[in-house]
C-alpha positions in Angstrom: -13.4 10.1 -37.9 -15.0 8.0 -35.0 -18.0 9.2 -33.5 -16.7 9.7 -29.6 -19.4 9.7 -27.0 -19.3 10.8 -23.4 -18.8 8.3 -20.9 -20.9 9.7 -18.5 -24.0 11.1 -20.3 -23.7 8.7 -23.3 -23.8 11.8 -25.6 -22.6 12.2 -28.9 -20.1 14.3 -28.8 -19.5 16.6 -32.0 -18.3 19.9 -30.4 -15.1 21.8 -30.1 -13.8 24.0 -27.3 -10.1 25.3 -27.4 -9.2 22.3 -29.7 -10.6 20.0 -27.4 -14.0 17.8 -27.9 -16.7 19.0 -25.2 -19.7 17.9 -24.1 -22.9 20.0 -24.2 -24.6 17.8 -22.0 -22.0 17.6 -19.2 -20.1 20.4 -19.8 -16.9 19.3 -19.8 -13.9 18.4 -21.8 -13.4 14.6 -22.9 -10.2 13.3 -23.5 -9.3 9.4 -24.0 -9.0 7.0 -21.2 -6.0 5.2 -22.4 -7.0 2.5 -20.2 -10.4 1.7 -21.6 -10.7 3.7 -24.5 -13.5 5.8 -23.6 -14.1 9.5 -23.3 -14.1 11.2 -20.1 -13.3 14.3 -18.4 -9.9 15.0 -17.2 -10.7 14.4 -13.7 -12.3 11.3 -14.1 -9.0 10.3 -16.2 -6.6 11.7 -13.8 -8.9 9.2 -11.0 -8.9 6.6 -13.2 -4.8 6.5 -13.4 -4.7 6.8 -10.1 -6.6 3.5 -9.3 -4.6 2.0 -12.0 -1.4 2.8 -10.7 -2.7 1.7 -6.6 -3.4 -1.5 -8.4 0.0 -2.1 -9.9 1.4 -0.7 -6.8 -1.0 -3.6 -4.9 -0.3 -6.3 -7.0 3.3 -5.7 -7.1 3.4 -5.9 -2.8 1.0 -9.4 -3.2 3.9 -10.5 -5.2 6.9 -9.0 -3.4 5.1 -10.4 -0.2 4.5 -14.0 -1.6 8.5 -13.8 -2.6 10.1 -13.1 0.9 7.2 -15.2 2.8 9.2 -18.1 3.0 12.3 -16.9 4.3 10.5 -14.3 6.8 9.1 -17.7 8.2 12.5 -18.8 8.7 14.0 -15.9 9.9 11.7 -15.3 12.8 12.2 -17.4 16.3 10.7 -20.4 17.2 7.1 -20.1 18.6 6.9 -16.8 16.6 4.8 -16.5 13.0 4.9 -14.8 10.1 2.2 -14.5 7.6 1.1 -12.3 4.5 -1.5 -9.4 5.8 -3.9 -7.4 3.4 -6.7 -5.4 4.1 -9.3 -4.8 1.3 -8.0 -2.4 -1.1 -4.8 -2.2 0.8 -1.3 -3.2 0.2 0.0 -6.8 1.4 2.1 -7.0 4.3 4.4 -9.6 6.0 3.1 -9.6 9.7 5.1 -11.3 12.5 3.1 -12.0 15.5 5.1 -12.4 18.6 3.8 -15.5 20.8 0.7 -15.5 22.4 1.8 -13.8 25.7 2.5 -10.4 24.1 -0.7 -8.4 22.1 1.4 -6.5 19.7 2.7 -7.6 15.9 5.2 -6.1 13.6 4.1 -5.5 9.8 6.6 -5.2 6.9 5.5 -3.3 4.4 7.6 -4.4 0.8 9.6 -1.9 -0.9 7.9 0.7 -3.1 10.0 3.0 -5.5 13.8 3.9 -4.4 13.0 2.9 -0.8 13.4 -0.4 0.8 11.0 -2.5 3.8 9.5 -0.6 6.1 8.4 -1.7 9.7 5.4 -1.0 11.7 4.7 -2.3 15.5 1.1 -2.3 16.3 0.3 -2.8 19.9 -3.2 -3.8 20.7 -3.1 -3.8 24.6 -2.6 -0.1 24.3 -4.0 0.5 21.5 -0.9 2.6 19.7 0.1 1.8 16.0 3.8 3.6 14.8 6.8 2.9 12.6 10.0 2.6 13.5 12.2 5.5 12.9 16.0 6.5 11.9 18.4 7.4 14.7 18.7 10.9 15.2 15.6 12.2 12.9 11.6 11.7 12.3 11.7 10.0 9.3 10.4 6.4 9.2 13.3 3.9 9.1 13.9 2.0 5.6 15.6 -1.6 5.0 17.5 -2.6 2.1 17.6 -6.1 3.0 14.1 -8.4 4.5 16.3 -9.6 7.1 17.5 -6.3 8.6 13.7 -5.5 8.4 12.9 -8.9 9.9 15.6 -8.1 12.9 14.0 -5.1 13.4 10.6 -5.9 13.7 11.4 -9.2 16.4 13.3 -6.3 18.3 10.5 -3.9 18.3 8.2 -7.0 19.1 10.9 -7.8 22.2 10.7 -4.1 23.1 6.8 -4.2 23.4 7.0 -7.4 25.6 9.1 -5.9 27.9 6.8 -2.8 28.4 3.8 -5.0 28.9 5.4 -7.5 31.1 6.7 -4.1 32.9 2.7 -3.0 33.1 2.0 -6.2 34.7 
């Protein structure tokens, strides 16, 4: 049998509590960290997935984003640009950026489980971030297709140039 050690303390670990191993030093229970192999405590394994699975979740929006890049550049209207988006530790976007005469861009976030693109307007003038919603209910609006999300977000952009020119 292999000698299994704590991850945290370094300890060898040769008790048994309820059937599983435990660790006198921490006091906890160890189980495996598929991942990595090691022993650590359940929380630490349940954090542990949950990073993994941010990461797939991350590196599947880099991709999805690189994919429909191209054609959200040719979708969008002349003088308007679309580029890929990330924040550190944050999923990858398409942003659209209106031209330079309104301060607000759309960013479409890439579909994640059974839902499709979604679309968020970001105004900077005033400040106020939101997502565009379904007709008729408060749940954020969903796009099968990149170019229904793409017509969205140059219509929200529109929308927000209208209200600032209005301002003016």
């Amino acid at each position: 049998m292999t000698d299994i050690v704590c991850s945290r303390c370094q300890t060898l670990s040769r008790l048994w509590r309820h059937g599983l191993r435990w660790c006198e030093a921490c006091e906890i229970y160890l189980v495996n960290d598929a991942g990595t192999g090691r022993w650590v405590s359940f929380a630490d394994r349940e954090q542990r997935q949950r990073a993994a699975e941010n990461e797939r979740a991350i590196a599947k929006a880099v991709d999805l984003v690189d994919e429909h890049l191209p054609e959200v550049q040719r979708l969008v209207p002349e003088g308007w640009a679309a580029r890929r988006h990330q924040t550190d530790g944050a999923r990858c976007t398409v942003a659209i950026d209106a031209p330079a005469d309104v301060n607000a861009t759309s960013y479409l976030s890439p579909p994640v489980g059974r839902f499709g693109w979604y679309v968020r307007v970001h105004n900077r003038t005033t400040g106020m971030d939101f997502p565009l919603y379904t007709d008729g209910g408060a749940r954020a609006a969903s796009f099968d297709t990149i170019e229904a999300a793409v017509a969205a977000a140059v219509e929200a952009l529109r929308v927000e140039s209208a209200k600032e020119a209005w301002r003016r």
